[in-house]
N, C-alpha and C positions, 0 to 999 in steps of 0.2 A: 431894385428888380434884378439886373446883370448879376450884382454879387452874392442874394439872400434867394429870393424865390425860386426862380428858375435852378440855378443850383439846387435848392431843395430838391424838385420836382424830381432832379435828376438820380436823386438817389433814395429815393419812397421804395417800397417794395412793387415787385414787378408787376403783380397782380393792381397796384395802388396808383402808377405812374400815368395813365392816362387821361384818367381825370385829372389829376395833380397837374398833367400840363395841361389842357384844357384850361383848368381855372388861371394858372400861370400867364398863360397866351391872352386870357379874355382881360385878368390885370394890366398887364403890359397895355393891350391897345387901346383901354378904357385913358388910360395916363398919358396916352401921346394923342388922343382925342380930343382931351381935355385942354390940350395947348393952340391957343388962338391963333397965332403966330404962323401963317400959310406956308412956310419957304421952311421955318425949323422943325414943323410938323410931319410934312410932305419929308423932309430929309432924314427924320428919324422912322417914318413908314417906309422909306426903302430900306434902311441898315439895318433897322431892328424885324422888319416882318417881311419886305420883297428878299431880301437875302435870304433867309429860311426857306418860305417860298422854295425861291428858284434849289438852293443845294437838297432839301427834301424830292425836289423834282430829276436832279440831276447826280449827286452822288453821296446822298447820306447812306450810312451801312443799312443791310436790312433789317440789321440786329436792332438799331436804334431806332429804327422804323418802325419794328413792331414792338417793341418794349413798349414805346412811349405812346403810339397810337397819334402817331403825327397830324395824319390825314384828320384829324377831328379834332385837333386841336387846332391847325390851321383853319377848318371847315369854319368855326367857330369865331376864333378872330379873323378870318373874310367878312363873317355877315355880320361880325360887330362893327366894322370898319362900314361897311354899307348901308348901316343902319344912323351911323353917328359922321360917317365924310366918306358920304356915297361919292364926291369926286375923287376922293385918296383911292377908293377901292379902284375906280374905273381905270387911274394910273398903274394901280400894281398888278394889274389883270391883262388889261392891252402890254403891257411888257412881255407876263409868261407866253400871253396869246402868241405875239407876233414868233417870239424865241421858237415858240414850238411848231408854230407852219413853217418856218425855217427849218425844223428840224424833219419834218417830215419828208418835206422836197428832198434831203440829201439822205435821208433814209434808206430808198431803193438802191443807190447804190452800195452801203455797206456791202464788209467782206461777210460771206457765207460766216456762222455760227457767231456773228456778233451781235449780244443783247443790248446794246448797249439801248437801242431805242425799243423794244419790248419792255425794258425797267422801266421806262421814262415815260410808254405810254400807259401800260396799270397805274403809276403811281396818278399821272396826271387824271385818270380818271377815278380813282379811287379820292380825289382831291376836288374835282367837280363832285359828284356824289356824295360825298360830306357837306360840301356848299350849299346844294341844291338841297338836302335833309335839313339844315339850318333854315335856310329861307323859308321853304315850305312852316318848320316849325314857327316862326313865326309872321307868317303868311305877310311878305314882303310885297307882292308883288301888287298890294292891295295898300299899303304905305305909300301916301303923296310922295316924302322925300326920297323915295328907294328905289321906286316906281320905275323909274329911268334906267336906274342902273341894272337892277336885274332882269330888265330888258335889255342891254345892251350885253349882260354878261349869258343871257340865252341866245344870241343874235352869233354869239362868239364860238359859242357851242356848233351849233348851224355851219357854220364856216370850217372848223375844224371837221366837223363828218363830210362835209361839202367835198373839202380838199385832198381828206384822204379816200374820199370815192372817185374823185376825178384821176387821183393817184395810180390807185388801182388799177380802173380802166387803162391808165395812159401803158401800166406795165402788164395790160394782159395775162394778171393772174399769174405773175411771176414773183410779186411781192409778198411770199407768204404772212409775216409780219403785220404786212397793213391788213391784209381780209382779215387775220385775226383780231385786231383792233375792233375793224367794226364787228366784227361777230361779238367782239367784249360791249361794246355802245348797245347790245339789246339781252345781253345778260347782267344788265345794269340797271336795276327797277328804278330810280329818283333818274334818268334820262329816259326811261322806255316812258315814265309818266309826262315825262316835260315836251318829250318828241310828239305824242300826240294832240298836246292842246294848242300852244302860242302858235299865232301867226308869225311870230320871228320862225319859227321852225320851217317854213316853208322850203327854201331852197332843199332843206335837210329832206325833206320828202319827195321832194323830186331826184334829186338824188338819189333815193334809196328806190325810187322809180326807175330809173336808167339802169341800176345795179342790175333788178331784178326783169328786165326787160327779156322777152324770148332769145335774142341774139346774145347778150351778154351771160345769160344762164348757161346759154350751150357750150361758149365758149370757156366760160369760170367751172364747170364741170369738169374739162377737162385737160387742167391746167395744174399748175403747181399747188398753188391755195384753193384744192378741190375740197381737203378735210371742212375748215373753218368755216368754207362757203353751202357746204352741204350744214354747219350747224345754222348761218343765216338764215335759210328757206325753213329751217323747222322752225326756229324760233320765232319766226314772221306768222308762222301757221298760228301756235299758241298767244300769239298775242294779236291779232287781227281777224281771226277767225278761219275757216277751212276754204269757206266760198270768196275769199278774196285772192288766193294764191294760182295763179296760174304757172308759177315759178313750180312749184310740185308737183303737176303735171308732166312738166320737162321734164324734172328729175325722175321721176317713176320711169317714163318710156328710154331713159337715157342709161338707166340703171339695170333694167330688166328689158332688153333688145328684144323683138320678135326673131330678129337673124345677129347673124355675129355673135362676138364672145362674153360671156356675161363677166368671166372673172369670176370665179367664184374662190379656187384655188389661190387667187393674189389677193395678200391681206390690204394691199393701198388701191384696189381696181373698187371703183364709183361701187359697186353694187358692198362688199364690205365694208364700206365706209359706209355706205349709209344704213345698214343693217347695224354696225354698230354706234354710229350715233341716234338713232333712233332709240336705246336704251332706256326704260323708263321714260318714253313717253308716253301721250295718253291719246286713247284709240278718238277719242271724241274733237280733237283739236288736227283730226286727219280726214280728205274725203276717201270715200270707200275703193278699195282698189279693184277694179273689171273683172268683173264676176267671169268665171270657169278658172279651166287649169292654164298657169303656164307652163306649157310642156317644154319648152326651149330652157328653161329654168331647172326644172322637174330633171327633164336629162342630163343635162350638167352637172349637175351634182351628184345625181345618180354615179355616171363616170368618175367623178371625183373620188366618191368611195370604194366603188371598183379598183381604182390604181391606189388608194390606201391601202387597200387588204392585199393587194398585189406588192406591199412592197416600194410602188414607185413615189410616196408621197413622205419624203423625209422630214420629221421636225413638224410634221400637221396633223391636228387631230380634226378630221371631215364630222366626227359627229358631233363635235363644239356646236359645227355652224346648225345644225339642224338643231339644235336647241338653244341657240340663238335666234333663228327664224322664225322657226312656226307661233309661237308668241303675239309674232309679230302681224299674225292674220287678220283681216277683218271681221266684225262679227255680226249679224242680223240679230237681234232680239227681237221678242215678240212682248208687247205690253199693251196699249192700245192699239198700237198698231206696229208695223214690221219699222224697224229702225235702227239701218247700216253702218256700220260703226267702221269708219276706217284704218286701216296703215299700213302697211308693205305690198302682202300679199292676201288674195283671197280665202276663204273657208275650202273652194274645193282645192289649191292649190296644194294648200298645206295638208289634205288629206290623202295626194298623192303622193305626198314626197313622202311620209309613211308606206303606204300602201305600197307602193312601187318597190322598198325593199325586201318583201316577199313575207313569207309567217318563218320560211328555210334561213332567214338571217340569225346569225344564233345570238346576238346582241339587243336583239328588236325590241324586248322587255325592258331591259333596263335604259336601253336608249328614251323608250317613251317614257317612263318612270324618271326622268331627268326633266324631258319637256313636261310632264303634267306636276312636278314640283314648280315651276317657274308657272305655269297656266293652268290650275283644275279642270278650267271650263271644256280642256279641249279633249279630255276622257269621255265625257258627255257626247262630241261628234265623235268621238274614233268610235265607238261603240253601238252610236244610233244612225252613223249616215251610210251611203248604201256606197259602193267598190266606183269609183268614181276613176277609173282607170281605162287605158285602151285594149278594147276588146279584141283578142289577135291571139295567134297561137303560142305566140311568145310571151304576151304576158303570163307574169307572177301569181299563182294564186293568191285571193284573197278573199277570207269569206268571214262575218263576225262570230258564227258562232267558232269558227277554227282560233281564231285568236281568241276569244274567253276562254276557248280551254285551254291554249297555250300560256296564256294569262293567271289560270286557277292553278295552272301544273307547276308552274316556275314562280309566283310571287305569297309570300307568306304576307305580305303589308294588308290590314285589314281595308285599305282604303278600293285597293285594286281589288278584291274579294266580293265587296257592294259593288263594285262593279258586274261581274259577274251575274249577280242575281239579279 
């Protein structure tokens, strides 16, 4: 095996080498399975497979890592090991186990820009998630002899989100590293599926109950690991549903002030972050955002563009964000019945932050001709909904038929054209 196989594997073409170790991996632990002998068995599962194991977890190149496709080949001989001496597995597990809640404890202190436990914690879940696709593939947990164990290796799972949510908390969102972990533990489909079923899971959910508690949202908002934690509340949304998040409530009113500063100007101030992790998601796994204008919003940006054109806004382009945002509106349809489609901002919100910049903006055309590339639907309101602006001496004109023609006058594109008529 040491001198023929595995060799081989190692030099298959690159495209070829994954498999190649796979099957490599699955020979090996079939042959040390096969030895009856508890103490020479047990000693050739730590040297020949806990060794790998742990230096794949701790410092194989990435090159070799991804050439060979480790995580699956290991994934592979773990579940053949639990399949054939579910107690051997249980030993080579509770070892990485324990190593790596060790490792997380001394984690928050690393020096600023060392990865060393960001490699360590992708790899180890990219190494659960191969495990967990094995077992599932051949549905272990429903195996008399295995039964145990991948109970015991979900219990260990639990423990590790456990610890590094208690982590967190303990460092008040100063451990950027760790919130990104767990925000990686639910962009991980074979744990987003194991997190919901086993009663092993449980502490894991209570935990992720504390995370997400009123007091600890307020505070994880507005903290170092504000990015990561803003992707948590979304990704909690699409996979739990809209009416279970009370966490995104926070984040809306926390995001989008009635008084004080939204930030619009600072690309790391909450309401930018979450305008842009919001990207490509979907209006149906958000509740609807409070209907009229936010004008505290609406002005801000307004401002914003103002001191662009003025000059005062170096290195920023204000109209990005406006076709970053409006997108981002909610929308009413009408089919049996009226049905609110949520996300950021509302339908009239988004019709003032157009509106508000006058028909006198000489950009106004191709500004919206940006946003209705990213959202057709929303040429449909510009066109059909009424001036939804403050009535004052000082408002902007705005009137639709002055825009169609300024729309017919300046766009040759046939799409804006049907528009018009």
């Amino acid at each position: 095996m040491k001198q023929g196989l595995l060799p081989g594997a190692a030099h298959e073409p690159r495209r070829s080498q994954p498999l190649a170790h796979q099957t490599a991996y699955t020979v090996l632990v079939d042959v040390i399975c096969d030895i009856n002998d508890d103490s020479q068995r047990q000693t050739l599962c730590e040297k020949e497979i806990s060794t790998i194991v742990h230096e794949f977890l701790t410092s194989m190149e990435e090159k070799k890592c991804a050439d060979t496709g480790m995580q699956d080949a290991l994934g592979a001989a773990m579940t053949e090991i639990c399949v054939r001496r579910p107690g051997d597995f249980d030993v080579i597990w509770q070892r990485e186990n324990e190593w790596f809640e060790d490792t997380i404890h001394k984690a928050p202190s690393l020096e600023f820009r060392d990865t060393t436990f960001q490699t360590t914690a992708n790899r180890w879940m990219t190494l659960v998630s191969s495990i967990l696709n094995h077992f599932n593939s051949k549905n272990l947990d429903s195996v008399e002899n295995s039964r145990s164990s991948v109970s015991t290796f979900i219990n260990s799972l639990a423990q590790i989100f456990t610890k590094i949510v208690d982590t967190e908390i303990q460092t008040e969102g100063n451990w950027v590293e760790g919130m990104s972990f767990i925000n990686l533990f639910f962009w991980t489909k074979p744990f987003v599926d194991c997190f919901q079923k086993p009663k092993e899971m449980d502490s894991a959910r209570k935990s992720l109950k504390l995370l997400l508690s009123p007091d600890q949202v307020k505070r994880f908002l507005h903290s170092q690991a504000l990015g990561p934690f803003i992707g948590i509340i979304i990704r909690f949304n699409t996979i739990y549903g809209k009416d279970n998040n009370s966490a995104w409530d926070i984040l809306l009113a926390e995001a989008i002030p009635q008084h004080g500063p939204i930030g619009v100007r600072n690309p790391e101030s909450l309401f930018r972050q979450l305008a842009s992790g919001l990207n490509g998601a979907r209006r149906e796994d958000f509740k609807a955002p409070p209907r009229g204008v936010s004008w505290h919003l609406v002005d801000e940006m307004s401002k914003a563009l103002e001191l662009q054109e003025a000059g005062s806004l170096k290195g920023m382009d204000m109209e990005d964000l406006w076709v970053e945002l409006i997108p981002l509106r909610g929308i009413t349809t009408k089919l049996e019945m009226e049905l609110t489609l949520g996300i950021l901002i509302s339908d009239e919100t988004a019709l003032a932050l157009v509106q508000t910049l006058g028909l006198d903006y000489d950009p106004l055309i191709p500004l919206i001709g940006k946003i209705i590339a990213r959202e057709e639907t929303f040429a449909e309101l510009l066109v059909s909904a009424p001036y939804v602006g403050r009535k004052s001496k000082d408002s902007k004109e705005w009137n639709i038929p002055a825009f169609l023609l300024k729309l017919y006058q300046t766009q040759s594109d046939p799409y804006f054209l049907v528009l018009c008529f």
